[in-house]
NUMAR-393159 format. One record per residue (C-alpha): x, y, z. Coordinates in steps of 0.05 Angstrom, whole numbers, plus 5000, padded with zeros to 4 digits. Each point is the difference from the previous one (the first is absolute). Layout:
# NUMAR-393159
X; Y; Z
X; Y; Z
...
This chain:
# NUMAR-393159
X; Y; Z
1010; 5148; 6210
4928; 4995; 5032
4934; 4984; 4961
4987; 5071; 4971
4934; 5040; 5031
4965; 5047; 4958
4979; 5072; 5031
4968; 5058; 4983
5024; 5068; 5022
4957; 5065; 4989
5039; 5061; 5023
4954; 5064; 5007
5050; 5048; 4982
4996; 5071; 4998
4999; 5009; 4931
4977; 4930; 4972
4965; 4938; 5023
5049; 4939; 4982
4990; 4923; 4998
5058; 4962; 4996
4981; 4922; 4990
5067; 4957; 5024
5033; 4926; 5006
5041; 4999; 5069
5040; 4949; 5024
5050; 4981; 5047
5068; 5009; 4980
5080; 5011; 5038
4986; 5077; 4997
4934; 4997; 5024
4936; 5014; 4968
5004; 4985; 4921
4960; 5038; 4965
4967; 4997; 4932
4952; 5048; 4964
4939; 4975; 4966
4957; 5052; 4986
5009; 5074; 5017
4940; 5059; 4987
4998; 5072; 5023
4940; 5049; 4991
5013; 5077; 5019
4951; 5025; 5048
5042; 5064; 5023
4986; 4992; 5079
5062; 5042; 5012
4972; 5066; 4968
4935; 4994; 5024
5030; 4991; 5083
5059; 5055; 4980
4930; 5047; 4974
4942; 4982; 5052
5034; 4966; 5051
4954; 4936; 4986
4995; 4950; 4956
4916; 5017; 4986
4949; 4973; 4982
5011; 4989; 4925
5082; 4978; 5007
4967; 4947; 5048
4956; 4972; 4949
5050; 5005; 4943
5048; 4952; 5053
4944; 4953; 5019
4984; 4979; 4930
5070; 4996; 4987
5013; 4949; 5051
4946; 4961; 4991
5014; 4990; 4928
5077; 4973; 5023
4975; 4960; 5060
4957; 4956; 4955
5065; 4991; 4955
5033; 4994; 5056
4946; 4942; 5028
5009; 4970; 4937
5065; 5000; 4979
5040; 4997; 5075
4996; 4962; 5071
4985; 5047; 5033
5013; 5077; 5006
5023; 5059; 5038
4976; 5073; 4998
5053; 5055; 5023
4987; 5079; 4998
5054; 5063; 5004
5010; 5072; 5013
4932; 5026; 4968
4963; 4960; 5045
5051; 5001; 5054
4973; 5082; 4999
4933; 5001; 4983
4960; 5030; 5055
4947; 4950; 4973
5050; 4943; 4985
4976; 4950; 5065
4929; 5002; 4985
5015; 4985; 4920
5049; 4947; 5027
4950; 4971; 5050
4943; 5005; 4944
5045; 4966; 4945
5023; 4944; 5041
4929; 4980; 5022
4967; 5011; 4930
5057; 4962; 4963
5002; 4946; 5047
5076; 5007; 5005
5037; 5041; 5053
5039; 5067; 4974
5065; 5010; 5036
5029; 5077; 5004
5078; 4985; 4997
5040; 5049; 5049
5047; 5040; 4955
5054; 4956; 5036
4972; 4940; 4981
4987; 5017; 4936
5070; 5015; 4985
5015; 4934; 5033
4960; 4967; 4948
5032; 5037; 4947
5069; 4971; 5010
4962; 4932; 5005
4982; 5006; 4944
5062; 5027; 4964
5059; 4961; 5038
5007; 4958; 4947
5033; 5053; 4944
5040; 5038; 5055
5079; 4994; 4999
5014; 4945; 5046
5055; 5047; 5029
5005; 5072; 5006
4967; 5058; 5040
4926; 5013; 4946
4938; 5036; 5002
4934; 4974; 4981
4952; 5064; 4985
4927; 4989; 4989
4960; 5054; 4980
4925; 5006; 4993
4944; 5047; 5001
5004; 5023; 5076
5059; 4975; 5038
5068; 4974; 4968
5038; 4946; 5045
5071; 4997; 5004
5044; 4947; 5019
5078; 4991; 5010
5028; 4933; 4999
5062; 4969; 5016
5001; 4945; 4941
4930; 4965; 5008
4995; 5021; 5067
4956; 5066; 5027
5038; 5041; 5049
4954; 5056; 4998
4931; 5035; 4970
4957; 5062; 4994
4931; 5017; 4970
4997; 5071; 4981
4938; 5031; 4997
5011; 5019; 4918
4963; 4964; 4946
4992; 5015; 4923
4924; 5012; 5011
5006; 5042; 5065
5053; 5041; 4964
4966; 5008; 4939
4927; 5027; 5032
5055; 5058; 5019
5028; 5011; 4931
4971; 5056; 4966
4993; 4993; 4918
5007; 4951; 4947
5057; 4990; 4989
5019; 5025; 5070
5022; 5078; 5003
5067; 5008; 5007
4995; 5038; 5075
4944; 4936; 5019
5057; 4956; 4985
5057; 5025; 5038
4950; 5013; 5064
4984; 4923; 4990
5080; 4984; 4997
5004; 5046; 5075
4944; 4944; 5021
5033; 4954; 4998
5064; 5021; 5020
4954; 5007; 5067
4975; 4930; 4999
5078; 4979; 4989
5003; 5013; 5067
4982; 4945; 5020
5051; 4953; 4957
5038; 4944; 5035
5067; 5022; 5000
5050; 4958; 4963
5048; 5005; 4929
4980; 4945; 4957
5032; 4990; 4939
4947; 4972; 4955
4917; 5021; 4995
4936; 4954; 4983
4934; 5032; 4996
4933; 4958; 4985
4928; 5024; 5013
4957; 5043; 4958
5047; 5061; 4979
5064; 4966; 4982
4958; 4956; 4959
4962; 5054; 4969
5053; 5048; 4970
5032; 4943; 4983
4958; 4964; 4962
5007; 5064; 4952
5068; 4981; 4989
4989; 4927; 4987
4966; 4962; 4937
4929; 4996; 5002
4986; 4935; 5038
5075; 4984; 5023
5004; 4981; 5067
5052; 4993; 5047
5071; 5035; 5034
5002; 5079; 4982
5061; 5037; 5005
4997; 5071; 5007
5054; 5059; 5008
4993; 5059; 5026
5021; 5040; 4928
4938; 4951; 4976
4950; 5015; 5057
5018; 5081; 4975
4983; 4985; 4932
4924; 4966; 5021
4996; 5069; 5052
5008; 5041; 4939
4938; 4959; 4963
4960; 5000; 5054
5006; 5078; 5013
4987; 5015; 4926
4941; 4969; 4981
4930; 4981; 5024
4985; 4937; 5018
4943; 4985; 4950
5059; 5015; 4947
5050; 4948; 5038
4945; 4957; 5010
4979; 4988; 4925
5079; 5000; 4981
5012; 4948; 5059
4940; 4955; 5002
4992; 5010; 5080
4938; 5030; 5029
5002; 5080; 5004
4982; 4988; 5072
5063; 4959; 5013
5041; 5055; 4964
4984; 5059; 5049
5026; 4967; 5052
5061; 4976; 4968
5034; 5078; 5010
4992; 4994; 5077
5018; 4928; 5000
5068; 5007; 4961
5011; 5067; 5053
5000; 4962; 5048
5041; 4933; 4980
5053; 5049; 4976
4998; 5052; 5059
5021; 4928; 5039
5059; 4986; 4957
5022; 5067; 5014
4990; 4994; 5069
5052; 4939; 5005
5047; 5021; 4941
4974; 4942; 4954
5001; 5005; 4929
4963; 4957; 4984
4943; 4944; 5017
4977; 4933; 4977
4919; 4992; 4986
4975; 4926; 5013
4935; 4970; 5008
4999; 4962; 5063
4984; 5034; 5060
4933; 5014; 5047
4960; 4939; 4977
5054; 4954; 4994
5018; 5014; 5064
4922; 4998; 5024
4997; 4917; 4966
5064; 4987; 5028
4978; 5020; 5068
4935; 4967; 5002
5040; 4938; 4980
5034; 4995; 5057
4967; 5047; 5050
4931; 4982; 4994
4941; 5045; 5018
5056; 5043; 5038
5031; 5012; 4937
4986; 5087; 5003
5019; 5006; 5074
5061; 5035; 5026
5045; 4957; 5032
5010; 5001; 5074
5052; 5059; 5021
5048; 4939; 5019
5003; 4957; 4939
């Protein structure tokens, strides 16, 4: 193995900001990749686009002095550092101008990821705990799109980006907990957005990104990280939580922040709604996945490292 290189990765997600500090290193399987340092801080860009359309005036200040606090621990603690942003900014009607204004300010160049490429980076990012053989899907979920990728072993063979994100979902929920008629409508959303799905029957499901590791960090000991396995029967029992209590109560039971508990109902919806889609019973929650695959890339790709490939690669 190579020399290991240290990079920072901020990913401007649609529900919250993330720096993921990271050894990489050459390796048979490509890319090796070791975390550091990880940090997320929730700045709800999804609800505010899914509400207004825009990310505003006071969202864009929240996410500047967010990212300038990780770039200087990123300056300090990494060789350098990439910046990549998804589906809230993606749909922003004001999203190029922040982009264009953040880049020049920070002195660092924000990339918006195509949905595509953003579920390339995903399985980046994640290879490493698939099955090495066996048809799989990787699912990952956050607060305005959730990609989905099939896989053939370690291999992609085909993606989608739906247009349905915890956040997005959960501006359109009506009560806390969610009504009962609020909820269903949201399931009939996202049968829509299933639409979309690459077709395939894979036998196993992963899920990473911000709602798989939500809801299930209710079922896991209080600083435990790590591999999640959730059934179906198990995902019903959380549901059942979720829909019968406010989220201030599950907040003080759970330790999470009340704002990270409203959008757990819509996020669980939605991982679940998939599993029913492709008659899975259940799905394995790890926590590799977007900025993995964003270090990895910028490893070995350089500053192309957020581009689509050509058509013919």
């Amino acid at each position: 193995m190579s020399k290991p290189v240290r990079i920072a990765a901020i990913d401007i997600g649609s529900d919250t900001v993330h720096i993921l500090i990271a050894d990489v290193s050459t390796s048979p399987d490509g890319p090796l990749v070791s975390r550091v340092k990880q940090r997320g801080e929730l700045i709800e860009l999804g609800r505010q686009v899914g509400t207004t359309g825009q990310i505003g005036k006071r969202a864009s200040k929240r996410l500047e002095a967010s990212l300038t606090s990780y770039l200087k621990l990123a300056r300090r603690r990494s060789d350098r550092v990439v910046i990549g942003a998804t589906e809230a900014l993606r749909r922003a009607s004001d999203g190029p101008a922040l982009i264009e204004r953040l880049s020049s300010e920070l002195g660092e160049p924000v990339r918006i990821l195509s949905g595509s490429r953003e579920a390339a980076l995903g399985l980046v990012g994640a290879v490493r705990r698939l099955d090495p053989v066996g048809s799989q899907l990787l699912i990952d979920s956050g607060g305005a799109s959730t990609e989905l990728t099939l896989t053939v072993g370690h291999v992609g063979v085909a993606s989608a980006s739906l247009p349905v994100g915890a956040a997005l979902l959960g501006a359109e929920l009506r009560g806390d907990p969610p009504e009962a008629l609020s909820w269903a409508l949201g399931g009939a959303r996202i049968g829509s957005a299933l639409s979309l799905a690459p077709v395939g029957k894979p036998t196993r499901a992963w899920a990473t990104g911000g709602s798989a590791h939500n809801f299930a960090a209710l079922e896991r000991t209080k600083g435990r990280s790590g591999d999640r396995r959730l059934t179906m029967a198990e995902l019903s029992v959380i549901a059942a939580r979720l829909l019968a209590e406010p989220a201030r109560k599950l907040a003080r039971r759970s330790g999470e922040d009340p704002a990270r508990i409203q959008i757990l109902p819509p996020g669980l919806l939605i991982i679940a709604a998939i599993l029913a889609y492709y008659g899975l019973h259940e799905l394995t929650v790890i926590p590799e996945g977007l900025r993995d695959g964003m270090v990895a890339a910028a490893f070995e790709q350089g500053d192309e490292w957020w581009q689509d490939p050509p058509p013919n690669r």
